[in-house]
C-alpha positions in Angstrom: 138.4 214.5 82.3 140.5 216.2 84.9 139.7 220.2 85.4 142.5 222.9 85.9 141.6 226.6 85.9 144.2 229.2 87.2 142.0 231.6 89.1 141.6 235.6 89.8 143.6 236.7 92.6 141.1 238.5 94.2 139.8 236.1 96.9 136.0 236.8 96.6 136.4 236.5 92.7 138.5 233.4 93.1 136.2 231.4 96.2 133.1 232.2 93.8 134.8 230.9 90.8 135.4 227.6 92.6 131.9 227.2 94.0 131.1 227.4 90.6 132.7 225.5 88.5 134.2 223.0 91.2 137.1 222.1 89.3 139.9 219.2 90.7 143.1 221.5 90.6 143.4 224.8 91.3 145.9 227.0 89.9 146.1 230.5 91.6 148.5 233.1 93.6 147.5 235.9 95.8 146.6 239.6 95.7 148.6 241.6 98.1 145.7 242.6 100.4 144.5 238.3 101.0 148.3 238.0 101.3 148.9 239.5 105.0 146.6 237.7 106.8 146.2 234.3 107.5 142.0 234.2 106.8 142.4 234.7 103.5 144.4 231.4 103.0 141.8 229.5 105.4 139.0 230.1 103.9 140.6 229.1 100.5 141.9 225.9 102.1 138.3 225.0 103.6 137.0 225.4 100.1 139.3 223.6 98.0 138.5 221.1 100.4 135.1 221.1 100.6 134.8 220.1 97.2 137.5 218.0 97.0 140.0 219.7 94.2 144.0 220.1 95.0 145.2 223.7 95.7 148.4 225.0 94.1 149.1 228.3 95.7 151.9 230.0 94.2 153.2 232.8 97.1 156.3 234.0 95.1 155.1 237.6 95.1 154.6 237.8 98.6 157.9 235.9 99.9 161.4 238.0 100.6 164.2 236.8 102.3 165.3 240.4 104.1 165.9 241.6 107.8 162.6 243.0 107.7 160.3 240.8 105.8 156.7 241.9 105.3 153.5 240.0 106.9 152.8 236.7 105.3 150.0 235.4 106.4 150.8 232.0 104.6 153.3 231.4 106.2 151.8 232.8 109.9 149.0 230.0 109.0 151.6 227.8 108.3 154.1 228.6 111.7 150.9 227.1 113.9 149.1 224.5 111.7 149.8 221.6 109.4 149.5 222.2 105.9 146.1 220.3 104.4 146.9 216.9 102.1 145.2 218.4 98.8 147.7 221.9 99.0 150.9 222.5 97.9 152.5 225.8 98.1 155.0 227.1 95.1 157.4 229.4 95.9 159.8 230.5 93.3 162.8 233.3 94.7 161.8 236.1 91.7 162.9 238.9 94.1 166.3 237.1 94.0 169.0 240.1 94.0 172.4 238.0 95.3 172.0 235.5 92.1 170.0 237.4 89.3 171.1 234.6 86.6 169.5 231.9 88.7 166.0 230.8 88.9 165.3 228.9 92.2 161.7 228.0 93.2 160.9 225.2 96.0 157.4 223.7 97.0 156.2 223.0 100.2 153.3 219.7 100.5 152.6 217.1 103.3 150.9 215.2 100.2 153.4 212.2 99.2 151.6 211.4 96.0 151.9 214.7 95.1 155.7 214.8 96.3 156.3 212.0 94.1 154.4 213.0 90.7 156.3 216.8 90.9 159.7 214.4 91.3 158.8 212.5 88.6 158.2 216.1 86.5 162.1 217.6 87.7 163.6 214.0 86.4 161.9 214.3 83.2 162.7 217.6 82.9 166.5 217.4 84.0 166.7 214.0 82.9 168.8 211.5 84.8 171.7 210.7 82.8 175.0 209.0 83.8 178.0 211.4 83.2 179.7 210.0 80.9 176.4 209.8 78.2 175.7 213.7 79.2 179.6 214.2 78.0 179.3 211.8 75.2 176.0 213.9 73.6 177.6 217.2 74.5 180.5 216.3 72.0 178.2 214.6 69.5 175.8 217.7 69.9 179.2 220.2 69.7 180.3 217.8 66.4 176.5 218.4 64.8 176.7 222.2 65.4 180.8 222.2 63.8 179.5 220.5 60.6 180.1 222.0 57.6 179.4 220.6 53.8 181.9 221.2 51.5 181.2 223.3 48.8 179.9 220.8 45.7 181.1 223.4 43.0 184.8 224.1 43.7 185.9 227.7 42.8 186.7 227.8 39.1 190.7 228.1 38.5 192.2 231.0 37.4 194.7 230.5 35.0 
């Protein structure tokens, strides 16, 4: 039976909660405060891999693309050191002001089984399709939505 929690974001709450219950992925973002320094993310990193669970760390909060860009310490960890085999971190653009209509997200692992599996996940969920077929069910879909049935009473003469 495979264990997923998605944890506090408080980092005392969240290290505790994974002493505890020792679960094999781990589901969690940061609060603002763990977010600035690098430590935070260490420590979290040595205890995911203490027990031997994978660590999806979702830093979409805490990443702007701006002249001045605020301290990260994810990514000041990540500017001297290799990221650790069990971690991936998920980083979707929410603060994304030039295209508001798009949702863009990118993750960032040294892991290649885990490269592969989320792959696997954005072909199933895109689905890869030849053209032609995508155009084919696009009209069939567009003739299912046009379909009408004819009324089976027609309206009564008027003499």
């Amino acid at each position: 039976m495979l264990t997923i929690i998605e944890a506090p974001r408080q980092s005392d709450l969240m290290i505790e909660l994974i002493k505890k219950l020792n679960p094999q992925v781990m589901v969690t973002g940061m609060a603002h405060f763990g977010a600035v320094t690098s430590s935070t993310f260490q420590h979290l990193l040595n205890i995911t891999r203490d027990i031997g669970s994978h660590l999806f760390l979702d830093v979409s909060e805490h990443f702007e693309l701006s002249s001045l860009p605020g301290l990260n310490g994810v990514w000041k960890y990540q500017a001297g050191n290799t990221l650790p085999p069990h971690t991936v971190i998920v980083c979707g653009l929410v603060k994304n002001q030039v295209y508001s209509e798009l949702d863009v997200a990118f993750n960032i692992s040294e892991e290649e089984t885990i490269f592969k599996a989320l792959f696997k996940i954005v072909e199933l969920l895109e689905g890869n399709t030849a053209l032609f077929c995508q155009y084919y069910y696009g009209y069939l879909f567009h003739e299912l939505l046009a379909f009408q049935l004819a009324d089976r009473h027609p309206p009564a003469q008027r003499e």
